[in-house]
C-alpha positions in Angstrom: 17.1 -79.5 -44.6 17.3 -77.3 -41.7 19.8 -79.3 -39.6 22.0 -79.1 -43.0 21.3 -75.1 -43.2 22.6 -74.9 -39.6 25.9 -77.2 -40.6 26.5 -74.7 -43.7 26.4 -72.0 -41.3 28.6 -73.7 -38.9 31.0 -74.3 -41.7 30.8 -71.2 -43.2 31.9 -69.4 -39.6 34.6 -71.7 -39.1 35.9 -70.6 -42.5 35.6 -66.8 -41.8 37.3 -67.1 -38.6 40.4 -68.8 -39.7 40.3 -66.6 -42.2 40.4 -63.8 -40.1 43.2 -65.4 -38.0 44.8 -65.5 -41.2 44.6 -62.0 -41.6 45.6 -60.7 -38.2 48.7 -63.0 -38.1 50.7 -62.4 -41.3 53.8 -63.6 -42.3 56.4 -60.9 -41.4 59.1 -59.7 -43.3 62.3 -59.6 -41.4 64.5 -57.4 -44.1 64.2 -56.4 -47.6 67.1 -56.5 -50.7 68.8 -53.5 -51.6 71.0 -54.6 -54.3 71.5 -57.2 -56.4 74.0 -58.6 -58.9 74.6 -61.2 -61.3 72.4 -64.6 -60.3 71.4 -65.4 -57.1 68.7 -67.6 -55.3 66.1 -67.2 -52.7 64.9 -70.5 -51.2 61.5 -71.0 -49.3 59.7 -73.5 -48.1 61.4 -75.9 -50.8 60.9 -73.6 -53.7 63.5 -71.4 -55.3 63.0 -68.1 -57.0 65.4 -65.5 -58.4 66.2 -62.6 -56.1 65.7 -59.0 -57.6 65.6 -55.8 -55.4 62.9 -55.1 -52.8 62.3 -58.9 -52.4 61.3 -59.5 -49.1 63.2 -61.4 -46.8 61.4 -64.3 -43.8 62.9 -66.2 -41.1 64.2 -69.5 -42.6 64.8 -68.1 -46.0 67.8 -69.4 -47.5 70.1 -66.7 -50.2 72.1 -68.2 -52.8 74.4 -66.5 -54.6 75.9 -67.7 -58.5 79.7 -67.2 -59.6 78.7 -63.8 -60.6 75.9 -63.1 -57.8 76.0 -60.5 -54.9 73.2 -59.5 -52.4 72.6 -56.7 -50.3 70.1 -57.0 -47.6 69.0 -54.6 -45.2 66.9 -55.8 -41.8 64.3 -54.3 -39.9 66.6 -53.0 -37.3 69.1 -51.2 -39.5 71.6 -54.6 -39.7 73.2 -55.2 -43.5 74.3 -58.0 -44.8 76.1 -58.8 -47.9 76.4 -61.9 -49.4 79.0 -62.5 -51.5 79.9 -65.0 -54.6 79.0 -68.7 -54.5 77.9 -68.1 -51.1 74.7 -70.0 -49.1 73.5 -67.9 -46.2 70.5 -69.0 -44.3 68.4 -66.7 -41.7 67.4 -69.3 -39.1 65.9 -66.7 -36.6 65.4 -62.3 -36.5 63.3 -61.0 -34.2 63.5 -57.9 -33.1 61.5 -56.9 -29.7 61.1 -53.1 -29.8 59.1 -52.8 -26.2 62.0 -55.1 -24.8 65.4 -54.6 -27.2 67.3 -56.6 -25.0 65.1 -59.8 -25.3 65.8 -59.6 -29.6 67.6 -62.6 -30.8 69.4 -63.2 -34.0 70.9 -66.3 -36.2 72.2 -66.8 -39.3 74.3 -69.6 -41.0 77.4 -69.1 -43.5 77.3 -72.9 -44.9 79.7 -71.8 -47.2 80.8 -68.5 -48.7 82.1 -65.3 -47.6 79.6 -62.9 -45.7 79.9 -59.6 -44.2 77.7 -58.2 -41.7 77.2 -55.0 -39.9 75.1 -55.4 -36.6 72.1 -53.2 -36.5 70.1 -52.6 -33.1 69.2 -56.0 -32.7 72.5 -57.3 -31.9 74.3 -53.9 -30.2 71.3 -53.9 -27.7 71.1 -57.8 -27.6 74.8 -59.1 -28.3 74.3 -61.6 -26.0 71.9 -63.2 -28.5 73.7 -63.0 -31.7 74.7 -66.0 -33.6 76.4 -66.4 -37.1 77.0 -70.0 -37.0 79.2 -71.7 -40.0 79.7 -75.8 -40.3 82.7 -75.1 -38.0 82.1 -73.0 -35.8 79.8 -70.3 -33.6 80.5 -66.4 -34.0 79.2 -64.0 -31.8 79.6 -60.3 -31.5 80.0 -57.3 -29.8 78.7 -54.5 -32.0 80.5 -55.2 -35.2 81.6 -54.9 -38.8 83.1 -58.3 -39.9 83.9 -60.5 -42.4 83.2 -64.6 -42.5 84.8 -67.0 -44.8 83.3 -70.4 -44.8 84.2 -73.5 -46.5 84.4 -77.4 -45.6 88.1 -76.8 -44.0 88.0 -73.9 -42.6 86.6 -70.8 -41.2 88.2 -67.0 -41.5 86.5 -64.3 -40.1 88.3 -60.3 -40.3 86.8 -57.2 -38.2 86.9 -54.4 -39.4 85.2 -52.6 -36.2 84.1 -53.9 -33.2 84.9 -57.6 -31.7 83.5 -61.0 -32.3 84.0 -64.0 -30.4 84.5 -67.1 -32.3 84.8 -71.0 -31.0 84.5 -74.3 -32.5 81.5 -75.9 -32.3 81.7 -78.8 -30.0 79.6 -80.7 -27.0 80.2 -76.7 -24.7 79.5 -74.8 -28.1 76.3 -75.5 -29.4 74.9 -74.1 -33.3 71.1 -74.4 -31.8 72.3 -71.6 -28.8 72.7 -68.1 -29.3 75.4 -65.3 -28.3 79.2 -65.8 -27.9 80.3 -69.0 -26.7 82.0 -69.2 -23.7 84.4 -72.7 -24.0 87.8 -72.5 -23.4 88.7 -72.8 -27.0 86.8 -69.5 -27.7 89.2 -66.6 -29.2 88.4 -63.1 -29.4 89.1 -60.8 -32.5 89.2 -56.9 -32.2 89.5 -54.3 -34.9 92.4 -53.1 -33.4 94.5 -56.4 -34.3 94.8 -54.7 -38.0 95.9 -56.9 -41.0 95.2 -60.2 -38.8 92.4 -62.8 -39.2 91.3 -65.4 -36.7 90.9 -68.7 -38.3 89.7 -72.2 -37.3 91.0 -75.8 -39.3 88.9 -78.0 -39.6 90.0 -80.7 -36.2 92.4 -77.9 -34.9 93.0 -78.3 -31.4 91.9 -74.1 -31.2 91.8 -71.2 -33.4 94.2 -69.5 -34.6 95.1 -65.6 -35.4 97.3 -65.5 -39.1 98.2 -62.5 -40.9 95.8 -61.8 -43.6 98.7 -61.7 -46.4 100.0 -65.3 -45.5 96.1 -66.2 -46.0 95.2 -68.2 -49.3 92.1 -66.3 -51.2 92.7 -63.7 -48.8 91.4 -60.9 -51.3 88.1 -62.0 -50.4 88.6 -60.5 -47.0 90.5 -57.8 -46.8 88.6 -55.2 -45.1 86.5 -52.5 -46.7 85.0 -50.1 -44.8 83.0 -47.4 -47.1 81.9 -49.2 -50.2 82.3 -53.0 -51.3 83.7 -54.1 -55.3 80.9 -56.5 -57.1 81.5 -58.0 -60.6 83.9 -58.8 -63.1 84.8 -54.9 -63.7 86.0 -51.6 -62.1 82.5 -50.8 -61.2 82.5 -50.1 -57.5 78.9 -50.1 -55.8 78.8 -48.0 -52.4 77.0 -50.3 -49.4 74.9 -46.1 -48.7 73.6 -48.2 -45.5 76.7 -49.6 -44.3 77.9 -46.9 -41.4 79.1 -49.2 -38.9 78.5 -48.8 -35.2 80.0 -45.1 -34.8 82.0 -45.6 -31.2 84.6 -48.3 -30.7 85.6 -47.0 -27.1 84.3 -50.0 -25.6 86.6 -52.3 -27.6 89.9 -50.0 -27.9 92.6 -50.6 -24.5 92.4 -47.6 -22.5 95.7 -48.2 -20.9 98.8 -49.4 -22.6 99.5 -52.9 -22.0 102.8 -52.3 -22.4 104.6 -49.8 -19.5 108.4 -48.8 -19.5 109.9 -47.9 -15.9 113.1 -47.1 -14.8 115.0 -47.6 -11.9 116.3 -44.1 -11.1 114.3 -41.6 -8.9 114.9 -38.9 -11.8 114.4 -39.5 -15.8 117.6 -39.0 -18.1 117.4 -36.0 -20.3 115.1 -36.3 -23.0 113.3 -39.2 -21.6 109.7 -38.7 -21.8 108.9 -42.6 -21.8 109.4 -44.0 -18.6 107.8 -43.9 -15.5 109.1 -44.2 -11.7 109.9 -48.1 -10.9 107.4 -48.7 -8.6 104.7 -46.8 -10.5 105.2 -48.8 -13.4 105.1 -52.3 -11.4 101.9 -51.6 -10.3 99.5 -53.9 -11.6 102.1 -55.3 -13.9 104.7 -57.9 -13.8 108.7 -57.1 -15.3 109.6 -58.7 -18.1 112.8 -57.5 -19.5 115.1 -55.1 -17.7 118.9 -53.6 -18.5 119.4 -52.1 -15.2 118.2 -48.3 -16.6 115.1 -49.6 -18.4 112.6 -51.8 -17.4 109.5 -53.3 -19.2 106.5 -54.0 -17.5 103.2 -56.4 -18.4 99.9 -56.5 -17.6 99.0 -60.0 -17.3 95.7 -60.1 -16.2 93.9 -61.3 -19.0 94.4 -64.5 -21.2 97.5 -65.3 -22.5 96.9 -65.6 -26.8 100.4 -65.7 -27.3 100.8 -69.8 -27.7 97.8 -69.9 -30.3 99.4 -67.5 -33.0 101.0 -68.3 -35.8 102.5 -66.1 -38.5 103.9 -63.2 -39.2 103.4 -59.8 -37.0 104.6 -56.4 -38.0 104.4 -53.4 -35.8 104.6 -49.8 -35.9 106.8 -47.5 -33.8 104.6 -45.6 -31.1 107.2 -44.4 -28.7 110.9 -44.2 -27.6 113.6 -42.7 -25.8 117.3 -43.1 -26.4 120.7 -41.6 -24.6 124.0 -41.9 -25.3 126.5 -42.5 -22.7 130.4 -41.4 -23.5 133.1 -43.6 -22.4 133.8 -41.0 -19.8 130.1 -41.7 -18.5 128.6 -38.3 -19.6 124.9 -38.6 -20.7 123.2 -36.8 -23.8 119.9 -37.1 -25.3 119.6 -39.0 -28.2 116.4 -40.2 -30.6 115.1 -43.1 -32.2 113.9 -41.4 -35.8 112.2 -45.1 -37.2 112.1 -48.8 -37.5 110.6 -51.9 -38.1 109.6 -54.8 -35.8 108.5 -57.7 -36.8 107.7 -61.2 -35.2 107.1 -64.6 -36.4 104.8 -66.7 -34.2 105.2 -70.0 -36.3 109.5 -69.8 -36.8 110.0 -68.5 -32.9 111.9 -65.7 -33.9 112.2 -61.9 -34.4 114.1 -59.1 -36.5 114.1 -55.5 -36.0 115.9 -52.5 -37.5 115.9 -48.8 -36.4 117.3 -45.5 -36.6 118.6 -43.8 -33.8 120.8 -40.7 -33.8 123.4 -38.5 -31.3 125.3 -35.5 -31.2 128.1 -37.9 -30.6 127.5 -40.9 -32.6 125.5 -38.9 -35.7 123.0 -41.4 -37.6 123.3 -44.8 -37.2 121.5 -48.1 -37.9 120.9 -50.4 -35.5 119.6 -54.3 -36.2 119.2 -57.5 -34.2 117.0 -60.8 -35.1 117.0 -63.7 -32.5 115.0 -66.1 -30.7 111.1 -65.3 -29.7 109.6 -67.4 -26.5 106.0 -68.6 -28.1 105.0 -68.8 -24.4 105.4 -66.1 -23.0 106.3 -63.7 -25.6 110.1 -62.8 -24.4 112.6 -62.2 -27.6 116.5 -62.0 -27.3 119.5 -61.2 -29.5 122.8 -60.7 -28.2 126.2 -59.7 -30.5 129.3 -58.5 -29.9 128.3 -55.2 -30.3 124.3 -55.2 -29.5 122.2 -56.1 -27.5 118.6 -56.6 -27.9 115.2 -57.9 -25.5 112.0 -57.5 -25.3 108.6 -58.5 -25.3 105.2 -58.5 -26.6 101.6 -57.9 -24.9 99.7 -61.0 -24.1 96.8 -60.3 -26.7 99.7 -59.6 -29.9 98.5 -55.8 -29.9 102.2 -54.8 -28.8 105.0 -54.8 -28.3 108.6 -53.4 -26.6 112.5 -54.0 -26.2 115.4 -52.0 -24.8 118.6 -52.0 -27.2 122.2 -51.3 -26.1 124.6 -50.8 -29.0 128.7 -50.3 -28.1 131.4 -48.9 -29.2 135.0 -49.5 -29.0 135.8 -46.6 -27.1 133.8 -48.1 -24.3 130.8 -45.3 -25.3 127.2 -46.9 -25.7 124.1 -45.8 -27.5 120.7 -47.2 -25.5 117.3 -46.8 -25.7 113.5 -48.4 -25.3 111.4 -48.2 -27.7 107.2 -49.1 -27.6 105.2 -50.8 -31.0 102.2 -51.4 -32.0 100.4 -53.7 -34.6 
């Protein structure tokens, strides 16, 4: 009886003790909900609940969202994420290291669905080890507001601040890793490329970047920055939490791409534009040139230019125009407005501006021509005018020079600088 009183004993400490392991280990929560609409599904260790607000949310937890169902979550480290419509979203890993912020790591999965996400301190002190995989591909990120559509074809992702890298998951991209992948099929989007998505085909060769408005179920995507639309109504639920990262410095050019020289010592009057030849060419390579004007690239980085297709539109930034009198007097003229636009899947371009004189009063000058995929170079040549140009290895701008004549042997020229 005593050798069985000592067992109990034994047994009954082992007990405690796990217990208390049990007690001093517990399962941590990783984020909580903050809204919910419509019907939507948590998953756990192979049993399903409905998700209502203040629901906890563990590594490994899977969110599915009905035809009607939305879901706000917000994690430990300030990060939202909201999960859209027939979406399945699965938080493989969060784990935020607050003694060593840089040693965090993060992972999610989009199996299907659209998903946006605003990276909380987890991922701007650890972007390295960020991961949103989908079935196609890996996305990392760079401090970032963006937008992931994911479906058995295809994958779409929209910034709207920041940068992500996405690439196609393959033998050098691997889901199980974290951060950006660093393949030669990897693409990088930036908020600045507005109105454009990067997207991946199912067995594309590479990504591509498309204008959102030639995207199919692209409503789902566009960005929104300040408050997000749930349900079937006109009811419009603000995302409070959603401030995105608040400086975009690190992902905005802080030098033009784009740089207009000219050949003489001294600038035309009224030309504010140009620099001195040589102090354009540094750095830079010439691209287009009418003897008075010169364009000048920066071509250091990777050329994007063969992967686009679709339509680009730009935005006047900068010009300066002259007109020269068939006696070869010069007077200022101005370039009051336009449009530029370039089709990456046709190979071709049309512009239209307005550009006025003393001499010539308002007139309307338009061209449309060839565009080099390659390299970016776009011609028209008439009778009457002539047009080149060019357009910034990452798509973000773009410039041409434009000589229109007259008759009398007079000629109205200028350059002119855009932007997406």
């Amino acid at each position: 009886m005593k050798r069985l009183g000592v067992w109990l004993q034994l047994g009954l400490a082992v007990l405690l003790s796990i217990a208390a392991v049990g007690r001093c280990a517990p399962v941590l929560e990783v984020g909580r909900v903050t809204l919910t609409i419509g019907a939507s599904e948590l998953q756990r260790a192979g049993q399903s609940q409905p998700i209502k607000k203040g629901d906890g949310i563990l590594a490994g937890d899977l969110i599915q969202t009905g035809d009607s169902g939305h879901v706000h979550i917000r994690f430990e480290d300030g990060a939202l994420v909201s999960v859209r419509p027939n979406s399945l979203l699965r938080v493989d890993e969060y784990r935020v290291d607050r003694a060593h912020p840089a040693q965090s790591s993060v992972r999610f999965t989009l199996e299907q669905g659209v998903a946006r996400a605003i990276s909380g301190a987890a991922a701007q002190a650890a972007h390295e080890r960020f991961r949103l995989n989908t079935p196609l591909v890996a996305i990392g990120v760079k401090g970032t507001d963006f937008t992931t559509l994911s479906d058995a074809t295809r994958t779409v992702v929209v910034v709207n601040q920041g940068a992500i890298v996405l690439a196609p998951l393959d033998a050098q991209c691997s889901a199980a890793a974290l951060g950006p992948c660093a393949s030669p099929r990897a693409r990088e989007l930036t908020a600045t490329m507005t109105n454009t998505a990067l997207v991946y085909h199912h067995n594309a060769p590479e990504p591509g970047f498309q204008p959102l408005n030639t995207l199919k179920g692209s409503d789902q995507l566009r960005p929104v920055m300040q408050q997000e639309r749930q349900g079937s109504g006109n009811v419009t639920y603000p995302l409070a939490e959603s401030q995105a990262p608040t400086s975009l410095a690190a992902f905005v050019p802080q030098q033009s791409d784009l740089t207009w020289g000219r050949w003489p010592t001294q600038a035309l009057p009224g030309d504010a534009l140009t620099q001195s030849f040589m102090a354009a060419f540094q750095g830079r390579q010439i691209t287009v040139g009418d003897g008075y004007y010169f364009l000048f690239r920066n071509e250091t980085g990777s050329n994007l230019l063969p992967t686009l297709t679709g339509q680009a539109s730009f935005t006047l930034q900068s010009s300066t125009a002259y007109y020269r009198s068939a006696g070869n007097l010069y007077s200022p003229a101005t370039v009051q407005g336009g449009s530029l636009t370039l089709d990456f899947s046709r190979n071709t371009f049309n512009t239209q501006i307005s550009a006025t004189s003393m001499a010539t009063g308002p007139q309307t000058i338009s061209a449309s021509g060839a565009l080099n995929a390659s390299n970016g170079l776009f011609l028209s040549s008439t009778a009457d005018t002539h047009v080149a140009g060019a357009v910034s290895f990452n798509s973000l701008q773009a410039g041409y020079f434009f000589n229109h004549f007259y008759a009398s042997g007079a000629a109205l020229s200028g350059a002119t600088l855009w932007g997406r």
